[in-house]
N, C-alpha and C positions, 0 to 999 in steps of 0.2 A: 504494500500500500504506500501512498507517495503520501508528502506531504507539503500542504498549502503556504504561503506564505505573505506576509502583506510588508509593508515598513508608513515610518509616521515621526513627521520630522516637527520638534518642538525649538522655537528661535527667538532669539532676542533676550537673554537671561545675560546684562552686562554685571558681572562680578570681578574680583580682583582675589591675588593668589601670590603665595611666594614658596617655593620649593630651599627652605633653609639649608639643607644640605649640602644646597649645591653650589661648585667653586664660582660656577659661571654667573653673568646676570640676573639670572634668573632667580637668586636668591635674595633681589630683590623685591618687595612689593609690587605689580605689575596687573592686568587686567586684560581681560576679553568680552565678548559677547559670546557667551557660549552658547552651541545646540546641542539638539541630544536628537539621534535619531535611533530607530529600535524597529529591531527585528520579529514581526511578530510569527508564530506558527502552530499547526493545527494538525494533525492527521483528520479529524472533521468537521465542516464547516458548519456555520449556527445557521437555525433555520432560514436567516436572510441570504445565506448563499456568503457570507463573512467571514473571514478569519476573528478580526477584531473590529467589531462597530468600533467605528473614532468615537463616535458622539458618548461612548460611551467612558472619555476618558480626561474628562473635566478632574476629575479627585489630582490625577498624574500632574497637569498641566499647574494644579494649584499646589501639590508636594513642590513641582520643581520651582516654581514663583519662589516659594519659601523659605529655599534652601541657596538658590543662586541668583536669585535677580535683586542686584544692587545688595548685596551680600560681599563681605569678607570672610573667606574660605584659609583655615592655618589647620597646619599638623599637629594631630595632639602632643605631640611631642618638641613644638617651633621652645625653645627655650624663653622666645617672648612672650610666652602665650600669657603668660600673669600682665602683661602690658596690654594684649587683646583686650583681655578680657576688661580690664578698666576703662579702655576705650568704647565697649561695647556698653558697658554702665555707665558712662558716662554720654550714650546717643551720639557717640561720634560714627561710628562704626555700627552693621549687624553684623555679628562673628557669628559664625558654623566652624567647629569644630570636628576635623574629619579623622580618617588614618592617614591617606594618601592626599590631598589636593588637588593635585596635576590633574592630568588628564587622565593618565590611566586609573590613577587610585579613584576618579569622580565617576570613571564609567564602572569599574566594579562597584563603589557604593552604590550607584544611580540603578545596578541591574539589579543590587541585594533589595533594595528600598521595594524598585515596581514590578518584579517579578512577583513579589506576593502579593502585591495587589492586583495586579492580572491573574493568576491562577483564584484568587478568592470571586473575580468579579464571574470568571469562565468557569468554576467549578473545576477548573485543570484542564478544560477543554483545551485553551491557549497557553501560551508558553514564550520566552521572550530567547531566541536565539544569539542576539545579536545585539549590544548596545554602543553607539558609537559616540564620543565627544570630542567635539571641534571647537577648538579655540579660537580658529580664522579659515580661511580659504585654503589655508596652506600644511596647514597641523593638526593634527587628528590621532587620537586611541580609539580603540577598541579592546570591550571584553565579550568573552566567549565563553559560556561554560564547557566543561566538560562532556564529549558526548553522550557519553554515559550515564549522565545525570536527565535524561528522556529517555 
């Protein structure tokens, strides 16, 4: 039996990020318009002939509002983070608090976070193959799970 596939591209979440670790620029504070596009799929389509109704994906659209649009994104581990976080109490900043920031560590949180809420909204019908984060036209992650985990 084959399986269906759809994708569903979310745009316009401008945040800012700094990868502390790193020797290069980038360890400084810095900023994108991120999107998140995602894979969706099905070995059965829903009685409209669907992988995934979009419309049915307002909750996703307002998760991701909340966590990256005009949001400051740091490592739980940035050694500034007690500066964040005073920044953030004091309405300078909204701080999120992640493992990863980057791109990649955003696309695995981003696929932990709405994979379960897509298998809760589909009953398991649906399943997220594929989540992708773009910082610009030119830079992009991707996570993928395991295939063995379908």
């Amino acid at each position: 039996m084959g399986i269906y596939t759809s994708t569903k591209r979310f745009s316009g979440y401008p945040c800012t990020h700094r990868q502390w670790k790193a020797d290069s620029h980038c360890r400084f504070v810095h900023g994108y318009s991120r999107e998140f596009y995602f894979e969706f799929a099905c070995k059965k389509m829903s009685d409209e002939f669907w992988v995934m109704d979009f419309g049915d994906l307002k909750d996703v659209k307002e998760w991701l509002a909340e966590m990256f649009d005009h949001t400051f994104l740091i490592a739980a581990d940035d050694p500034y983070l007690e500066t964040f976080k005073k920044m953030d109490s004091d309405g300078v900043i909204q701080l999120r608090v992640l493992p990863n920031p980057g791109m990649e560590g955003s696309a695995k949180f981003v696929y932990d976070h709405v994979s379960k809420m897509i298998s809760e909204k589909t009953q398991g019908r649906v399943w997220i193959t594929k989540v992708e984060v773009r910082e610009n036209e030119k830079n992009s992650a991707f996570y993928q799970p395991e295939l063995s985990d379908k």
